[in-house]
C-alpha positions as CSV (number, residue, x, y, z in Angstrom):
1,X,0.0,0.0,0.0
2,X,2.9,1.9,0.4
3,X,6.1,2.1,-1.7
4,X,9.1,4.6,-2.3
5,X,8.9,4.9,-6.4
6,X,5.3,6.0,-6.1
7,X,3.9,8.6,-4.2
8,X,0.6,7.4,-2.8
9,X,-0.2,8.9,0.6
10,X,1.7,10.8,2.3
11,X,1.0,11.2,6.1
12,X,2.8,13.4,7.4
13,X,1.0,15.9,4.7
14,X,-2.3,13.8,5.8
15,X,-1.4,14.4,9.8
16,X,-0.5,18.2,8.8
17,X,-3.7,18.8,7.0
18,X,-5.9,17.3,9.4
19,X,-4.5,19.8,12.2
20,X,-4.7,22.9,10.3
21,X,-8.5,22.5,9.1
22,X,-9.1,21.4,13.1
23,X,-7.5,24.6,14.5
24,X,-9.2,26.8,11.3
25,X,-13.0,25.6,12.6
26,X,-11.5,26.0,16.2
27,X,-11.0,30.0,15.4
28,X,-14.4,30.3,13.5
29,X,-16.0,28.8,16.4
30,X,-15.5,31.5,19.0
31,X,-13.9,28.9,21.5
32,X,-11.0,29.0,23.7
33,X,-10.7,25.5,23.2
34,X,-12.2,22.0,21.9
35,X,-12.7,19.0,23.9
36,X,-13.0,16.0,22.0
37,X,-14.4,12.7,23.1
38,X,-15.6,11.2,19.4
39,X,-13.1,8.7,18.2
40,X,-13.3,10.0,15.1
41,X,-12.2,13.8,16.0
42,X,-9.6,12.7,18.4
43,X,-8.0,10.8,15.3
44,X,-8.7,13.9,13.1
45,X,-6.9,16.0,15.5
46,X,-4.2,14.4,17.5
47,X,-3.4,11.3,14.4
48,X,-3.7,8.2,17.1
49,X,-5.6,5.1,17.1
50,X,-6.3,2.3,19.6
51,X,-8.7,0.2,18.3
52,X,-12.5,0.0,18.2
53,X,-13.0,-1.9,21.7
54,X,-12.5,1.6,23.6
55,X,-14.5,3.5,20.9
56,X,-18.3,4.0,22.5
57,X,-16.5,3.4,26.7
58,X,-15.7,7.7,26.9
59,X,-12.6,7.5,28.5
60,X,-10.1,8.9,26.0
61,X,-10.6,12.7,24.8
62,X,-8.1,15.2,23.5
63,X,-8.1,19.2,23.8
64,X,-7.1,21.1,21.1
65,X,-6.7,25.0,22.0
66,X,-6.4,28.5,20.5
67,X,-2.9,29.2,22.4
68,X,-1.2,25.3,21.3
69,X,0.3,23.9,18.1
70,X,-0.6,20.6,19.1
71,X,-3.9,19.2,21.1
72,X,-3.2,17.0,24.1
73,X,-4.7,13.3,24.4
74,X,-5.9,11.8,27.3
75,X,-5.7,7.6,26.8
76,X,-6.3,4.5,28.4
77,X,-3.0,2.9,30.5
78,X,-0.4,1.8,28.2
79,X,-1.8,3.6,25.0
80,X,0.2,6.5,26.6
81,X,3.6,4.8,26.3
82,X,3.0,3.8,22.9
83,X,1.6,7.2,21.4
84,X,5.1,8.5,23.6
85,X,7.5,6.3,21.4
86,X,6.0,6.1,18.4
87,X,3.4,9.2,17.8
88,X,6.2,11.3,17.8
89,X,4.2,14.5,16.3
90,X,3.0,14.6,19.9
91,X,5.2,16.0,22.2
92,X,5.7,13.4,25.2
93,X,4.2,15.6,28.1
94,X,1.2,16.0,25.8
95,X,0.2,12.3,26.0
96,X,-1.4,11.5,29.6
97,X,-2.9,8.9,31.1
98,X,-6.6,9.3,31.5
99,X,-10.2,7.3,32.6
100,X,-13.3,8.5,33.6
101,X,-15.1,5.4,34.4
102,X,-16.2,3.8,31.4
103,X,-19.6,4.7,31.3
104,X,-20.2,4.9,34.8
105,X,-18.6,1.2,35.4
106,X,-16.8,3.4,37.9
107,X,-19.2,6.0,39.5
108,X,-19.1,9.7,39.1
109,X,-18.5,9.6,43.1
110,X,-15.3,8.0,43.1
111,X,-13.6,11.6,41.8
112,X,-12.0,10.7,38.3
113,X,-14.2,13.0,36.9
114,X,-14.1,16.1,38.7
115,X,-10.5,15.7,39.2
116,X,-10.0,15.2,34.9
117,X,-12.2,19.3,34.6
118,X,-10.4,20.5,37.3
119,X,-6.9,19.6,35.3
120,X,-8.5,20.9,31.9
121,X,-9.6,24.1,33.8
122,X,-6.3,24.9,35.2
123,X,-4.6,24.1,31.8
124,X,-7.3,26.8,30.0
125,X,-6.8,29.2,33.0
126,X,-2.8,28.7,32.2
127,X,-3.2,29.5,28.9
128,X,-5.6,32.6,29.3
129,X,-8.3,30.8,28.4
130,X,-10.1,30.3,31.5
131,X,-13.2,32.6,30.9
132,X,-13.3,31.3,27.2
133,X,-16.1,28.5,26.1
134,X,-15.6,25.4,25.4
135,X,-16.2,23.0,22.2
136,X,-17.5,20.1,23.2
137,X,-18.6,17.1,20.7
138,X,-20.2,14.2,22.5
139,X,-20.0,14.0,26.6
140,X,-21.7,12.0,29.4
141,X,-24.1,13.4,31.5
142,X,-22.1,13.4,34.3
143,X,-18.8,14.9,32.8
144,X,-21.0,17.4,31.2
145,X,-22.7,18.5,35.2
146,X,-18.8,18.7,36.1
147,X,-17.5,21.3,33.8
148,X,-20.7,23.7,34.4
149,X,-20.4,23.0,38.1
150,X,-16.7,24.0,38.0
151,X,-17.7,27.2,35.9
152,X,-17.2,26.7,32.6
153,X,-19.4,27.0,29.9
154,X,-19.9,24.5,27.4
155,X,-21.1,25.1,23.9
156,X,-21.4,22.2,20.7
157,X,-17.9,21.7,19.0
158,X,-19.5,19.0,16.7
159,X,-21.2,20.9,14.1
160,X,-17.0,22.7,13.7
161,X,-15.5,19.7,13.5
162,X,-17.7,18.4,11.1
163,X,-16.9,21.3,9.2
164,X,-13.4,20.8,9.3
165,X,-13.6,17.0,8.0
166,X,-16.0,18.0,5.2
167,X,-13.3,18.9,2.3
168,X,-10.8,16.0,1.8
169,X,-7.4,16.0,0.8
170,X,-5.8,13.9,-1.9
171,X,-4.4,11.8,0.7
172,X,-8.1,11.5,2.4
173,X,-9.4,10.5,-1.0
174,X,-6.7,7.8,-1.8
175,X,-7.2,6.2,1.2
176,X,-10.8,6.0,0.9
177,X,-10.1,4.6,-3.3
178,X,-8.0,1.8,-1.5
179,X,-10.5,0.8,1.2
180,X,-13.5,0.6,-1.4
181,X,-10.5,-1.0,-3.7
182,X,-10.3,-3.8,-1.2
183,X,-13.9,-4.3,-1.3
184,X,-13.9,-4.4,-4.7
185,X,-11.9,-7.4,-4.2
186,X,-14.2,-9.1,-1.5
187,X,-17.0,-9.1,-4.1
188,X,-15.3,-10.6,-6.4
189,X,-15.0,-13.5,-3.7
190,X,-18.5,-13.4,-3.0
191,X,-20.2,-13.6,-6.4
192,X,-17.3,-16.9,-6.5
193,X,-19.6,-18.5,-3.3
194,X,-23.0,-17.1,-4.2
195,X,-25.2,-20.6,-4.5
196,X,-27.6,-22.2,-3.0
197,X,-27.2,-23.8,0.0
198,X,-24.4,-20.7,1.8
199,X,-25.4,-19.3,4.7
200,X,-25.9,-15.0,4.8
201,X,-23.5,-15.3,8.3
202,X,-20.7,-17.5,6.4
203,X,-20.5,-14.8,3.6
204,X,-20.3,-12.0,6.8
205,X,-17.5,-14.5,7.7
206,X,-15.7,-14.7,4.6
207,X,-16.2,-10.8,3.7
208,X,-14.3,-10.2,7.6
209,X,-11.2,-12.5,6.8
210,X,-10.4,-11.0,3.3
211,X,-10.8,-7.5,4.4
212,X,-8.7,-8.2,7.5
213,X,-6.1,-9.9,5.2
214,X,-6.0,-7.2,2.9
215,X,-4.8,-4.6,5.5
216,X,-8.6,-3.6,7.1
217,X,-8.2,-2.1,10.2
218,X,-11.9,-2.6,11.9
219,X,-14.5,-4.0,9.8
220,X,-17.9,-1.9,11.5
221,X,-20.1,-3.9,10.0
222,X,-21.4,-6.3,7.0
223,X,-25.3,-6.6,6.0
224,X,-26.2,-9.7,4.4
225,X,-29.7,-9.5,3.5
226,X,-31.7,-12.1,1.0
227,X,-34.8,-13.7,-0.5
228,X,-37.8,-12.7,1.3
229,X,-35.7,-10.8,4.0
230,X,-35.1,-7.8,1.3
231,X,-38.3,-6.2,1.7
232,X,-38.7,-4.2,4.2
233,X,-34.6,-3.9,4.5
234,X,-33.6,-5.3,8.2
235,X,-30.4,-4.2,7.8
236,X,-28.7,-6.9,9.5
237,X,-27.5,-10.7,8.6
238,X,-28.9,-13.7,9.6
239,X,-28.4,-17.6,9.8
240,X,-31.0,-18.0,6.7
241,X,-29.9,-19.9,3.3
242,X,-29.5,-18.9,0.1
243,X,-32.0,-20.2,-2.2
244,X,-32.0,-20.8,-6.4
245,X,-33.6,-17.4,-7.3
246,X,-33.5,-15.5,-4.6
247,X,-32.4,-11.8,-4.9
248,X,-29.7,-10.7,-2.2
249,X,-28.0,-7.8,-1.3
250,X,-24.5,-6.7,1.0
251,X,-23.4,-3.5,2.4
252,X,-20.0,-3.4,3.5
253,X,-18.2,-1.4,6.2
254,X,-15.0,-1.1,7.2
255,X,-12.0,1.3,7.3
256,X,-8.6,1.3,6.0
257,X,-6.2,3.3,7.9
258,X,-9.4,4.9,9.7
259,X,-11.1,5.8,5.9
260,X,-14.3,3.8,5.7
261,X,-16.0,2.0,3.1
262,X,-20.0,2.1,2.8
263,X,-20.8,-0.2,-0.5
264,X,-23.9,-2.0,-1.2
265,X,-24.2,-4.0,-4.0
266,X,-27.4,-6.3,-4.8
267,X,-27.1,-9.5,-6.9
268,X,-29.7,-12.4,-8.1
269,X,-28.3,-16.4,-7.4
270,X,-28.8,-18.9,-10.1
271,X,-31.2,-16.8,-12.0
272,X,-33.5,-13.8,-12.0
273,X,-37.2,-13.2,-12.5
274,X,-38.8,-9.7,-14.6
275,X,-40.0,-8.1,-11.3
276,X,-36.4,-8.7,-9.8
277,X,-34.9,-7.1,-13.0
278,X,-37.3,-4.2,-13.1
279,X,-36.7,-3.2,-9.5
280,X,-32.8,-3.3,-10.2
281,X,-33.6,-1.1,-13.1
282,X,-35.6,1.2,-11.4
283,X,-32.9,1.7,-8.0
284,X,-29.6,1.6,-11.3
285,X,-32.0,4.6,-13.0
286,X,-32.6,6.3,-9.4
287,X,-28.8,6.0,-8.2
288,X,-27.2,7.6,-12.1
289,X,-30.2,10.6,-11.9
290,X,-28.3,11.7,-8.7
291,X,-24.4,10.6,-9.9
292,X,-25.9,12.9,-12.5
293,X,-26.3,15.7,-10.7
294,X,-23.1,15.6,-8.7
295,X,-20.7,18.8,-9.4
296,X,-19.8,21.7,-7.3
297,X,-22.1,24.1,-6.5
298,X,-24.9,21.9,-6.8
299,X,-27.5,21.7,-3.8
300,X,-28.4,18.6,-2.0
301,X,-31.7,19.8,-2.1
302,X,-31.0,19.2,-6.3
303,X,-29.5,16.1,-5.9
304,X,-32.8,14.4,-3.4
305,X,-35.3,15.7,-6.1
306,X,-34.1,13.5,-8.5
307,X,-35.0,10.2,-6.0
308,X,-39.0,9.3,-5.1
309,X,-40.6,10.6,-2.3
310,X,-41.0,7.8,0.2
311,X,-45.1,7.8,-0.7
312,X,-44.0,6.2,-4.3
313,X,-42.6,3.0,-3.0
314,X,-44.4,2.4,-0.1
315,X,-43.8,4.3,3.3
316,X,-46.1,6.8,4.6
317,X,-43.0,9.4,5.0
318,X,-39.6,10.4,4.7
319,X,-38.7,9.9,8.0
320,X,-40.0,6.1,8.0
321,X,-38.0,5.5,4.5
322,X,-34.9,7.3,5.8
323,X,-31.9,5.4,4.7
324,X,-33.4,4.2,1.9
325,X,-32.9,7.0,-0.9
326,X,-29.8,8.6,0.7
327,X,-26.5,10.1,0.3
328,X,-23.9,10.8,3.4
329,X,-20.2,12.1,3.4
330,X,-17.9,9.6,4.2
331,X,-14.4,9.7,5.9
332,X,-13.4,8.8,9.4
333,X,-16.4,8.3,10.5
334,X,-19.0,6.4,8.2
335,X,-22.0,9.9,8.2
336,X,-20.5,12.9,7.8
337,X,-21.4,16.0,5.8
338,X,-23.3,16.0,3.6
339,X,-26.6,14.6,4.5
340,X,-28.9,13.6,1.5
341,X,-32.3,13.1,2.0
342,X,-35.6,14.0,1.9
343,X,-36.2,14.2,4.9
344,X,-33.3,17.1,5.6
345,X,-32.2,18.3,2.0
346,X,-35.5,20.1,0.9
347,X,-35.5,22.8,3.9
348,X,-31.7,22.8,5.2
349,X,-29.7,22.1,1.6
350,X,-26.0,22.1,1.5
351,X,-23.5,23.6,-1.4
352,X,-21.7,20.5,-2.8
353,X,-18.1,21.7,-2.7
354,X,-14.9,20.2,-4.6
355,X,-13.4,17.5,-2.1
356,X,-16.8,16.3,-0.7
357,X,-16.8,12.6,-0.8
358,X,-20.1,10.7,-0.3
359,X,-21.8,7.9,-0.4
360,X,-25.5,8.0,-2.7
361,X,-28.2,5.0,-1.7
362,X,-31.0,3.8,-3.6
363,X,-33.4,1.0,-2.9
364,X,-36.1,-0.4,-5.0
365,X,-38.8,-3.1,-3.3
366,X,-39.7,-5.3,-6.4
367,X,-43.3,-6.0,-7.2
368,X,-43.1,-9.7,-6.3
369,X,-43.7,-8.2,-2.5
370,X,-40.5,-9.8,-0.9
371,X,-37.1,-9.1,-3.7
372,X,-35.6,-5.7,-3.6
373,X,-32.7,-4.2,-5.4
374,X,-30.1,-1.9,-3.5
375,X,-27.1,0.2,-4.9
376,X,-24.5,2.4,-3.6
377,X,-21.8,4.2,-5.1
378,X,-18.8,6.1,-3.8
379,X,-18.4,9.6,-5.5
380,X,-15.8,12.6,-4.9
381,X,-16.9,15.9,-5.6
382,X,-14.5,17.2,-8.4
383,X,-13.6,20.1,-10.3
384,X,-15.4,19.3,-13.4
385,X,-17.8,16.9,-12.0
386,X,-17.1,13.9,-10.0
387,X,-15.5,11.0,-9.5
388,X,-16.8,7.2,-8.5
389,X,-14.6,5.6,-6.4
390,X,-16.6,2.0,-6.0
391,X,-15.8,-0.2,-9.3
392,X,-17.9,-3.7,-8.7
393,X,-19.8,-4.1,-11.8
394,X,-23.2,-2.8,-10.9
395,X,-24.8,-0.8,-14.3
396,X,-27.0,-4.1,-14.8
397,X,-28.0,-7.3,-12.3
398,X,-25.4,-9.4,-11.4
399,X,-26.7,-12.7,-11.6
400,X,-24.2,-14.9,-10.1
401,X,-23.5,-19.0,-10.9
402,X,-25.9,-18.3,-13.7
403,X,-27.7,-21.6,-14.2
């Protein structure tokens, strides 16, 4: 993935990049300070990693600060020591041990988290930034009642950091080619397998090992959904068998060097029936209307006009078909900017913008009441246009093992 005759990605550009567009939103903001407890943002901003099992417990967070050319990180036990030897962008006094009480495993009595506002407030107060606000993206109850009892005052950091990560760089956007490259791949492996008789879970299983081989470093999640499970869309897997006929689709999930993949693709097993094709056609014709429409400049509100309202293929709203017809940014985390719906896009639209990368759903329920055709693509906002990043052959059906 890396190689010295080629330049790929470079991360020390990446890790520079990151930083500046973090510390840009944290001067529009008004803040003294952010304090950062989503995973996602404390990789954004301080470039270190530990691995999903710590990633919904609370108990790493980073500060970044007006005054400070690099944030500090706050991690769990040994994490420290590593980040010290070999995140050497942060200097060593800025990495610190840290825990909070993992959700209130430990209770809010036992002091770790008043004593972790009181060092955050003295470090602000050092800096002359005691009477500033404070950014803050996600927080616990508790942690949140500590800072306001200690006197400061909290404001929402999420909406600027989401700003921040909505523009990728070139490094950004070949990380997140390679990680829907790889799935490319795992496609190719399940079409192979695709027959009668497979389990949905032992393709889940199969899709997990080649991503992990190939370099995946967390696989969020893999929907397997088929035959009469397609309609409505559970999105989940189950234990069920593939059947001769049936009509199945898989979204996969997962994250190279942090950049994740969100890739549907829908195929038929054996063989395929008119009212499976037709609803293919109708979610392919959907999908290219709003790859269409993709250049900067454009609304979103212009690119979820193109798709049916939720009324035209059976839901009584937008809000109850949410997911279904829909576009999201994609980058460290799997839903950032933009949002495209109709639920959101017709009243609050946002400006596509060169760099944007996103993800576009459609979904098609087939007339035969149970079959259903999804499709996603992977698109960067360019110059001139835009750019699909997800390759899997997916203008027509798939049918695989054709009988």
């Amino acid at each position: 993935m890396g190689v010295d005759y080629e330049e790929r990605v470079d991360f020390d550009r990446l890790r520079r990049y990151r930083l500046a567009r973090a510390k840009a939103s944290l001067e529009a903001s008004g803040c003294g300070a952010f304090l950062l407890f989503d995973f996602y943002n404390i990789r954004y901003t301080t470039q270190t990693w530990i691995g999903g099992a710590l990633g919904d417990k609370m108990t790493r967070y980073a500060l970044l600060t007006r005054e400070a050319d690099t944030p500090w990180l706050w991690d769990f036990g040994s994490a420290v020591r590593h980040h010290q030897l070999y995140s050497n962008w942060l200097p060593d006094e800025n990495c610190r041990p840290g825990m909070l009480g993992l959700r209130g495993a430990v209770a809010p009595t036992a002091g770790l988290i008043e004593s972790a506002v009181r060092e955050i407030k003295g470090m602000l107060e050092t800096a002359g930034l005691g009477g500033e606000p404070v950014g803050v993206d996600i927080v616990e109850p508790p942690f949140l009642f500590e800072m306001q009892r200690q006197g400061l005052t909290v404001v929402d950091a999420q909406q600027f950091m989401l700003d921040a990560r909505e523009i990728k760089s070139r490094d950004e956007i070949m990380l997140l080619s390679q990680a829907a490259a790889m799935v490319d791949g795992v496609y190719q492996d399940i079409v192979d397998v695709l027959k009668p008789g497979i389990r949905e879970n032992e393709i889940v299983a199969l899709a997990n090992k080649r991503l992990y081989e190939m370099g995946s470093d967390q696989v969020e999640a893999i929907n397997a959904i088929s035959g009469e499970r397609c309609n409505p869309h559970p999105h989940n897997f189950t234990d069920r068998l593939i059947r001769p006929g049936d009509q199945a689709f898989f979204d996969i999930i997962h994250s190279f060097n942090g950049y994740r993949t969100c890739y549907y693709r829908t195929f038929n097993v054996g063989s395929a029936t008119s009212s499976q094709r037709d609803a293919y056609t109708k979610a392919r014709e959907w999908m290219d209307a709003a790859i269409s429409m993709i250049k900067p400049g454009v609304g979103t509100d212009q690119v979820a006009a193109v798709w049916p309202k939720a009324e035209d293929f059976g839901f009584a709203g937008e809000l109850a078909a949410f997911g279904l017809q829909f576009g999201h940014g994609l980058g460290l985390g799997l839903h950032e900017r933009p949002i495209i719906s109709r639920l959101n896009s017709m009243t609050e639209p946002v400006e596509l913008k060169t760099g944007m990368v996103f993800a576009l759903e459609t979904y098609c329920p087939a007339d035969d009441g149970f079959s259903a055709a999804r499709i996603e693509e992977e698109v960067v906002v360019t110059e001139h246009g835009r750019q699909v990043l997800t390759l899997f052959p997916a203008q027509d059906l798939f049918v695989a093992n054709r009988y």
